[in-house]
BATIPA-768228 format. One record per residue (C-alpha): residue number from 0; residue in one letter; x, y, z. Coordinates in nm, 3 decimals, m for minus. Each point is the difference from the previous one (the first is absolute). Layout:
N
SITE,i,aa,xx,yy,zz
SITE,NUM,a,X,Y,Z;
...
//
This chain:
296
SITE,i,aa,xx,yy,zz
SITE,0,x,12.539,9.490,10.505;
SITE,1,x,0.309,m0.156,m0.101;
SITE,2,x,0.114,0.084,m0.338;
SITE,3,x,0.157,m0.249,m0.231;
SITE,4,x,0.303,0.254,m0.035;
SITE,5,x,0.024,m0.052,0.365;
SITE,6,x,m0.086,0.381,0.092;
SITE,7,x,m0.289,0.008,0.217;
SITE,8,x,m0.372,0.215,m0.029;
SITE,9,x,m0.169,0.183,0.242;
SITE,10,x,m0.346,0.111,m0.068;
SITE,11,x,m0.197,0.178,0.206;
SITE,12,x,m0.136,0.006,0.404;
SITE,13,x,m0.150,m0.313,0.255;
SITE,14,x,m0.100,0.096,0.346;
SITE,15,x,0.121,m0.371,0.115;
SITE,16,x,0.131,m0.321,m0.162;
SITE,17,x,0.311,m0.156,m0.023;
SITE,18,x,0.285,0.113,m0.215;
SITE,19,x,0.187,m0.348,m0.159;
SITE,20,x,0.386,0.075,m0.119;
SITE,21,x,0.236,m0.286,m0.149;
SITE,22,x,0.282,m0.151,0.134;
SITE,23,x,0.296,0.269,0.157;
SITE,24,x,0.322,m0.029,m0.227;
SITE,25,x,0.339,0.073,0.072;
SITE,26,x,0.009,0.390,0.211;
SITE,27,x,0.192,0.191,m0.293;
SITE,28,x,0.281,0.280,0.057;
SITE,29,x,m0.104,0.316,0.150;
SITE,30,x,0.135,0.160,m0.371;
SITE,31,x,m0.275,m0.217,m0.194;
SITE,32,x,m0.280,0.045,0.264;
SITE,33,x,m0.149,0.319,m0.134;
SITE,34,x,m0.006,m0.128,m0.361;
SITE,35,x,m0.104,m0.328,0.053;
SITE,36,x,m0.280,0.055,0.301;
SITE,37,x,m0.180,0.323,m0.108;
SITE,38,x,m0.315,0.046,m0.051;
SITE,39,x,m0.069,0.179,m0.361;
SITE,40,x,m0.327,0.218,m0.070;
SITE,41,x,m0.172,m0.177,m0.310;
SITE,42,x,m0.344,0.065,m0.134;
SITE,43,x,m0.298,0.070,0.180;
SITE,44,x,m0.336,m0.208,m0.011;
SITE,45,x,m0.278,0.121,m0.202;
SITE,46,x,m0.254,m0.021,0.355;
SITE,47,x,0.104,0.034,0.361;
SITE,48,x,m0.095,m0.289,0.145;
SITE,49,x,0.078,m0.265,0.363;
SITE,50,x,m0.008,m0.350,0.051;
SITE,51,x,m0.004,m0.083,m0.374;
SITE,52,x,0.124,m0.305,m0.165;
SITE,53,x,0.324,m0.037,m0.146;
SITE,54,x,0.128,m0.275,m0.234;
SITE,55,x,0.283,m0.036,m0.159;
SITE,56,x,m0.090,m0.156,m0.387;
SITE,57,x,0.220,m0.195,m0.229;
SITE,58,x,0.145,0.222,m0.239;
SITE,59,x,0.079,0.222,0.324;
SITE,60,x,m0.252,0.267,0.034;
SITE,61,x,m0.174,0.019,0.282;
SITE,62,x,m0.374,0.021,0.042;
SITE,63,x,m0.194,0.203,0.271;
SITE,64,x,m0.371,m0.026,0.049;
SITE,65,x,m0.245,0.159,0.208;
SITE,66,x,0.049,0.126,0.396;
SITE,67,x,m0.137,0.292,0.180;
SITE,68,x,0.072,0.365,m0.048;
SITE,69,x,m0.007,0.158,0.390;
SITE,70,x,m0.098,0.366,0.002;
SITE,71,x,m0.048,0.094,0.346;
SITE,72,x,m0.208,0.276,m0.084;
SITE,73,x,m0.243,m0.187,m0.176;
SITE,74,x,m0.061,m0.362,m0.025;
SITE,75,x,0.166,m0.339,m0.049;
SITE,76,x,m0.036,m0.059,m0.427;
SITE,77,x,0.057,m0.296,m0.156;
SITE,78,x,0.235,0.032,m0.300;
SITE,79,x,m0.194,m0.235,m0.275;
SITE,80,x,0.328,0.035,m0.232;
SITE,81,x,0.323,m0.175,m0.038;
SITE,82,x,0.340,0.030,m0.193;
SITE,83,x,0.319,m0.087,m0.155;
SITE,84,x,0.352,0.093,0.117;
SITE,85,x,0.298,m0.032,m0.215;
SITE,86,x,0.342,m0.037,0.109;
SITE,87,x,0.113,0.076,m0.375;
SITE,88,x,m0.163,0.364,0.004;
SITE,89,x,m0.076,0.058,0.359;
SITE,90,x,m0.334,0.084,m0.083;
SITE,91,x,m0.383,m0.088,0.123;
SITE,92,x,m0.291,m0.058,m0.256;
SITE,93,x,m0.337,m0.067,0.089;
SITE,94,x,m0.132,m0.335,m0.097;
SITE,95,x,m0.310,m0.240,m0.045;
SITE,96,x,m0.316,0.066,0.225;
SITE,97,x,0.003,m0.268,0.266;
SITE,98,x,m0.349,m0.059,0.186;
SITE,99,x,0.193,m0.092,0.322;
SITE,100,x,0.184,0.319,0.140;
SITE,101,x,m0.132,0.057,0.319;
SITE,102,x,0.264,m0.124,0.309;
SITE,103,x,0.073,m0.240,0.181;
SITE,104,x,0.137,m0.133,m0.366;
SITE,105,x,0.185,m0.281,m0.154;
SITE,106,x,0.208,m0.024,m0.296;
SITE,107,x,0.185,m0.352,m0.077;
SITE,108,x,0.170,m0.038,m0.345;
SITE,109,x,m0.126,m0.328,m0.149;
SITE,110,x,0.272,m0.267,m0.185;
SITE,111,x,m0.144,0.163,m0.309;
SITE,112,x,0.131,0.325,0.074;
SITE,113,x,m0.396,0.161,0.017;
SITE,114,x,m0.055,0.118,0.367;
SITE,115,x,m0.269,m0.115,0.151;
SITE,116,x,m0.183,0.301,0.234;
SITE,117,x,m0.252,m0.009,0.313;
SITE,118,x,m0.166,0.279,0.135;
SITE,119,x,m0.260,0.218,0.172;
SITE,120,x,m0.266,0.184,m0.325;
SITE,121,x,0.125,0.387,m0.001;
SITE,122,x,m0.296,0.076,0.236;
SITE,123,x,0.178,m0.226,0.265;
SITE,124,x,m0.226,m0.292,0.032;
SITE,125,x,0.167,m0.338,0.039;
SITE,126,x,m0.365,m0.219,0.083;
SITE,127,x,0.071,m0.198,m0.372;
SITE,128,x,0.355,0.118,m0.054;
SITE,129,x,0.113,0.068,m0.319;
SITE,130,x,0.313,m0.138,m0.203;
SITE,131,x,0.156,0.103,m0.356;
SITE,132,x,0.252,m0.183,m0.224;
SITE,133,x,0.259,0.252,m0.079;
SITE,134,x,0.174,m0.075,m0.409;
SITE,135,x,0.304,0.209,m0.039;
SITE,136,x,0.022,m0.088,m0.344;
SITE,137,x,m0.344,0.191,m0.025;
SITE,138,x,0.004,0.257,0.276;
SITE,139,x,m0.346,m0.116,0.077;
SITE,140,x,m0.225,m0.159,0.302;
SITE,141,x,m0.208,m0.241,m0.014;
SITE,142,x,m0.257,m0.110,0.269;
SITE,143,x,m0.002,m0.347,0.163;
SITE,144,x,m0.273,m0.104,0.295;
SITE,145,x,m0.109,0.176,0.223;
SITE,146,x,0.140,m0.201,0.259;
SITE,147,x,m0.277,m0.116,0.216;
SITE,148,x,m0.022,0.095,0.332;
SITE,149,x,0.313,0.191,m0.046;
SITE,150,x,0.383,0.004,0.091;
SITE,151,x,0.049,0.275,0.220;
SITE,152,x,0.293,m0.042,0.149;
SITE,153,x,0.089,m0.349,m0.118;
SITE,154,x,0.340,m0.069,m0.089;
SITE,155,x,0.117,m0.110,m0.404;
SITE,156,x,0.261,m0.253,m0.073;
SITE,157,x,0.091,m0.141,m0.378;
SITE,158,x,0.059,m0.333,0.028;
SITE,159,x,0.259,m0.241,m0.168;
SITE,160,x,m0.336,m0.112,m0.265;
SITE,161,x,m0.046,0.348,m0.099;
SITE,162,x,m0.275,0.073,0.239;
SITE,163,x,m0.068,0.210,0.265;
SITE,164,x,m0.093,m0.050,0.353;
SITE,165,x,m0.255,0.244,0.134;
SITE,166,x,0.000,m0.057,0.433;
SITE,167,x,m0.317,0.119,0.128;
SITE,168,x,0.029,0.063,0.380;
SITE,169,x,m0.214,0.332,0.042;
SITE,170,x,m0.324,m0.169,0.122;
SITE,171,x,m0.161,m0.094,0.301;
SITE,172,x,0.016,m0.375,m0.079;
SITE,173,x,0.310,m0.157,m0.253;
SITE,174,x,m0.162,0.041,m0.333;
SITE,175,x,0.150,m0.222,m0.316;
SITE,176,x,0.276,0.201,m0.156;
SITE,177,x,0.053,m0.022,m0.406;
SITE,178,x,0.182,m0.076,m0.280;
SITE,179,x,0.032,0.226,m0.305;
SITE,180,x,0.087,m0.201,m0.269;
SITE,181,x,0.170,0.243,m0.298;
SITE,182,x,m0.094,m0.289,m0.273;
SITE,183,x,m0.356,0.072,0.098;
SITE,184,x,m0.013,0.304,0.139;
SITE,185,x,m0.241,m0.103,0.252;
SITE,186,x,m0.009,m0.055,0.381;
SITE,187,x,m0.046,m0.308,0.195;
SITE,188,x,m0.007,m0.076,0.347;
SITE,189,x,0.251,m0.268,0.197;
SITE,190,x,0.033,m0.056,0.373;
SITE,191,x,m0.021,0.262,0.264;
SITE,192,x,0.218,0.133,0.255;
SITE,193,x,0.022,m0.182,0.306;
SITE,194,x,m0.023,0.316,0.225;
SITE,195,x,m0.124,0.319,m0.047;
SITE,196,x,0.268,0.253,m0.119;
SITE,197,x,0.020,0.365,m0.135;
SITE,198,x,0.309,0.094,m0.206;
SITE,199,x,0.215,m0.271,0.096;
SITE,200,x,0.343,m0.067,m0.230;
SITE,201,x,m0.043,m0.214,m0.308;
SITE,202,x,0.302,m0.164,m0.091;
SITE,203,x,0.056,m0.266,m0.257;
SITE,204,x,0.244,m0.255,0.091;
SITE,205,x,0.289,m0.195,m0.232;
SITE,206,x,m0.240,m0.331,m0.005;
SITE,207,x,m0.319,0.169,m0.151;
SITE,208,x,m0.195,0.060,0.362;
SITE,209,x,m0.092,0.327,0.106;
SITE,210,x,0.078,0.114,0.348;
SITE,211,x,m0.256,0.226,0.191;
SITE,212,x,0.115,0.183,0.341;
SITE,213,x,m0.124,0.194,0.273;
SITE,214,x,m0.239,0.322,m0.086;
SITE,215,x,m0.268,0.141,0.236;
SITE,216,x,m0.291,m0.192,0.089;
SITE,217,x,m0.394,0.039,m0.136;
SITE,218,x,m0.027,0.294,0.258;
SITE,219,x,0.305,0.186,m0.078;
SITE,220,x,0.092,0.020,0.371;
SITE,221,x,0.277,m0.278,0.035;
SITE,222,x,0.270,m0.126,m0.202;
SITE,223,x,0.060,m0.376,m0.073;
SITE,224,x,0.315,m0.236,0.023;
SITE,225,x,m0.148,m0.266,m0.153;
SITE,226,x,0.056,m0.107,m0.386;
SITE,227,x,m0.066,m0.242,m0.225;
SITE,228,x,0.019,m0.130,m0.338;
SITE,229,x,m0.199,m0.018,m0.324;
SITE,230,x,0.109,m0.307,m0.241;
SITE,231,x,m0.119,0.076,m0.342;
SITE,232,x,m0.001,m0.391,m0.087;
SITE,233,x,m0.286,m0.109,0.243;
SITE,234,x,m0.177,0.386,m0.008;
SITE,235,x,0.057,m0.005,0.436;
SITE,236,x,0.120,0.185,0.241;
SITE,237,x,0.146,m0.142,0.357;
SITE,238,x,0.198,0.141,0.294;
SITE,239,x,0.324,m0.005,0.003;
SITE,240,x,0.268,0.149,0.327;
SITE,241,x,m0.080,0.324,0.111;
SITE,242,x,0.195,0.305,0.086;
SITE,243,x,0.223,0.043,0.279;
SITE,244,x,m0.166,0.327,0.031;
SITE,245,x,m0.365,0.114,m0.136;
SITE,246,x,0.029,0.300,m0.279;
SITE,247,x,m0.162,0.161,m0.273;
SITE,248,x,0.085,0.230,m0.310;
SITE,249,x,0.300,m0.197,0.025;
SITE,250,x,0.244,m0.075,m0.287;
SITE,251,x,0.053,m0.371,m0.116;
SITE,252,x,0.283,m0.090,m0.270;
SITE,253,x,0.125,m0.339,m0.172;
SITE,254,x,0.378,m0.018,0.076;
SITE,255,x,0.232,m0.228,m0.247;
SITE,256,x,m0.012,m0.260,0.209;
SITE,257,x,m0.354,m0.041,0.013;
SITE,258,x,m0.043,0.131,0.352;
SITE,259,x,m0.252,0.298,0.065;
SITE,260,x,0.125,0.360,0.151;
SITE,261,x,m0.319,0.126,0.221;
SITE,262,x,0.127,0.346,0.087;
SITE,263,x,m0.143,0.244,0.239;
SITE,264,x,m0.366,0.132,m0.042;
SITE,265,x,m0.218,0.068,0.328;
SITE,266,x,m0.102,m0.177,0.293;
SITE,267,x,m0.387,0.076,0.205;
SITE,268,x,m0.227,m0.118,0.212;
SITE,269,x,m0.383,0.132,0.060;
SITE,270,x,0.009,0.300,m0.179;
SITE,271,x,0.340,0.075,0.200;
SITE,272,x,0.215,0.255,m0.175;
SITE,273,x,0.231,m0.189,m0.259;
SITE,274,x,0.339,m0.066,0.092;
SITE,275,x,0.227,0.039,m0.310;
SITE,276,x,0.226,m0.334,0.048;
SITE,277,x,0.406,m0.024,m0.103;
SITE,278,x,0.032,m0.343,0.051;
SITE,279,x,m0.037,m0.265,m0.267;
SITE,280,x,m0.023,m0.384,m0.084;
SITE,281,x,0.080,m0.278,m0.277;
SITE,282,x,m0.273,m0.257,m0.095;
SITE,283,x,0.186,m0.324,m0.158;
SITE,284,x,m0.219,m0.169,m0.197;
SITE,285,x,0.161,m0.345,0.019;
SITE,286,x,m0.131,0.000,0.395;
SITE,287,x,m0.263,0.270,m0.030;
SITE,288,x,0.160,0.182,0.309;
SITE,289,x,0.017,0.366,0.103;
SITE,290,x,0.378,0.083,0.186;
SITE,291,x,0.104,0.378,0.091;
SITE,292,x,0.262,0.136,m0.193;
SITE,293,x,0.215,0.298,0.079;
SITE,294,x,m0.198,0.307,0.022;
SITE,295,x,0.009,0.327,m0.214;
//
């Protein structure tokens, strides 16, 4: 998590997902380089714990909820906890109890500065998935939905209105996705996907549409090139150009001048073994075309 003293957090262990970094600045002098690019030991979190959320709040702490804690020698457990780091001490507290702990898990920090949380129950069921409100001017949860046939997998996007998209792709057939609205605190549906999709990128472009690309498909055997595009104003989704190259667990990032970095990820085909891709693309929104871009 960035911090808003521009130091940077790592917490804890993921088995696979993407790391995000900002922009490179100027290489500084090989005198500087130690001081200015080591990593520092700081406080230690109160539960061990992989694939958890992490959000960076307003007044700069950072929050961390739920994830797994992976002891080989006995089972997977789900951590049912969460807590606060804070830059000023270095230090972890424990705080709230959310309902939703159990991974996969999302954490999107809301225009009101409350987080808004969805997750698996602490025994690991996601059938009716659970989601919490997170106050930080509390420390406490407090439980929204369930969330009707669930949102494993599904993808969460705050929107320019203050609400968040919720892409459902994990089903056999496209399924409406939803709308949390924060004023309510209540789900809706909108439109559904136009194809099928598991973990593709979410990316929210400069004129208030949301951009959704590649992923695997229902069966988890191929990956997609296609994308398409969710506009909040009619609640639809339709195709837009597709990938020079089909990829998953891919990265996706809105560039100044409105353009869309698709970096890397992996490429298969009938439960082939995944080939771990260099090459990347830009989507340009004003054509909604796909064209390869040098590769990492």
């Amino acid at each position: 998590a960035v911090l808003l003293v521009g130091l940077v957090a790592v917490v804890g262990a993921s088995m696979f997902g993407p790391w995000q970094h900002g922009p490179s600045a100027v290489a500084p002098s090989a005198s500087t380089t130690a001081s200015r690019q080591a990593f520092s030991a700081t406080g230690s979190m109160k539960e061990a714990r992989q694939q958890a959320s992490a959000t960076l709040l307003k007044d700069g702490r950072v929050l961390v909820v739920g994830g797994n804690n992976v002891d080989y020698l006995a089972n997977l457990a789900i951590v049912p906890s969460a807590e606060l780091y804070d830059p000023a001490t270095g230090k972890f507290t424990i705080t709230g109890s959310p309902h939703a702990a159990g991974v996969p898990i999302i954490s999107v920090l809301l225009k009101s500065g409350r987080v808004l949380v969805i997750g698996c129950d602490a025994s690991g069921t996601c059938a009716s998935q659970l989601a919490d409100i997170y106050d930080p001017s509390t420390g406490l949860f407090s439980a929204v939905g369930p969330i009707t046939g669930g949102c494993t997998l599904c993808s969460a996007t705050l929107l320019n209105d203050g609400r968040v998209l919720l892409a459902r792709g994990a089903d056999q057939f496209p399924q409406p996705s939803l709308l949390f609205d924060p004023s309510t605190n209540a789900f809706a549906t909108t439109g559904a996907m136009t194809t099928t999709r598991v973990e593709p990128t979410a990316t929210l472009l400069s004129d208030g549409r949301v951009l959704i690309a590649g992923g695997l498909d229902i069966t988890l055997s191929s990956t997609l090139a296609s994308a398409e595009l969710y506009d909040p104003t009619t609640g639809t989704f339709s195709p837009t150009g597709s990938m020079a190259t089909a990829r998953g667990v891919q990265t996706a990032t809105l560039l100044s001048d409105g353009s869309v970095l698709i970096t890397g990820g992996e490429n298969t085909s009938g439960y082939n073994t995944p080939k771990s891709l260099d090459s990347a693309e830009l989507y340009d929104p004003k054509t909604g075309t796909f064209s390869p871009t040098g590769s990492m």
